[in-house]
C-alpha positions in Angstrom: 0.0 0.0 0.0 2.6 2.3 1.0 4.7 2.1 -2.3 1.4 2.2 -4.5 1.1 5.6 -2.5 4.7 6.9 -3.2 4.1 6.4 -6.5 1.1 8.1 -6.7 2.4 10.7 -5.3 5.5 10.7 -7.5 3.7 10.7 -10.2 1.6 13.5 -9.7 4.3 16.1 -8.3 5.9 18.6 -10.8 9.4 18.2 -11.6 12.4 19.4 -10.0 14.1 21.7 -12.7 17.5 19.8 -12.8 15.7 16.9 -13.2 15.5 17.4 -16.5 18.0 17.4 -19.9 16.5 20.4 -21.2 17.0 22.3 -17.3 21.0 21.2 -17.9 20.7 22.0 -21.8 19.6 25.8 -20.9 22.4 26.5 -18.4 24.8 25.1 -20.9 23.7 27.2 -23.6 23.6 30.3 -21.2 26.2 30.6 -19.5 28.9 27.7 -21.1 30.4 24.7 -19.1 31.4 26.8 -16.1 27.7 27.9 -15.2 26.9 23.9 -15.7 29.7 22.9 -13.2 28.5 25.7 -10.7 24.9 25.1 -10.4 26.1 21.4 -9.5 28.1 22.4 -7.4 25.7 24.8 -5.5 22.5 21.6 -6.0 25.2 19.2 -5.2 27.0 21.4 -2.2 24.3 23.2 -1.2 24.8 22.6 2.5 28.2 24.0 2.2 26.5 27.8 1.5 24.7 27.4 5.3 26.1 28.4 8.5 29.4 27.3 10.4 30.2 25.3 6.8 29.9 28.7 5.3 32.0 30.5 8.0 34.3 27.9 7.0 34.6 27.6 3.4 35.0 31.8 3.7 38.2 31.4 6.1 39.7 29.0 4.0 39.0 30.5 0.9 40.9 34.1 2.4 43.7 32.0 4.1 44.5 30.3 0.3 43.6 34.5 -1.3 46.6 35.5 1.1 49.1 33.3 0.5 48.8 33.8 -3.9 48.9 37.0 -2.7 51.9 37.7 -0.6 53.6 34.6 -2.9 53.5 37.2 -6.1 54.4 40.3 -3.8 57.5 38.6 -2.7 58.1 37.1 -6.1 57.5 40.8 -7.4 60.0 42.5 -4.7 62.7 40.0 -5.1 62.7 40.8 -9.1 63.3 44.0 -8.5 
């Protein structure tokens, strides 16, 4: 009973955009391969974007910023 009512209900309930080809057709065609591989990774990351996850992903993100950073400054000083 229960699974003739999961389908039921399955079958009835609109679907999910990325669950369709023509969804992952339109991102392609708007915005290349790199808007593709973002909006997985925000559908497949999502919980990454929320809270102390977030906090983070911020902190790391700056920490890895810095270090390109003062990596060319230094390679920049010592050139000159």
């Amino acid at each position: 009973m229960r699974a003739q009512q999961d389908a039921a209900t399955l079958a009835i309930s609109p679907l999910a955009p990325d669950d369709s080809k023509r969804y992952g057709y339109q991102v392609g065609q708007l915005s290349g391969e790199a808007g593709v591989l973002v909006d997985r990774a925000m559908r497949g990351g999502g919980w990454l974007f929320h809270g102390r996850p977030l906090a983070v992903a911020i902190a790391v993100a700056s920490f890895a910023g810095a270090g390109v950073l003062l990596t060319a400054a230094d390679k920049t000083r010592a050139g000159s």
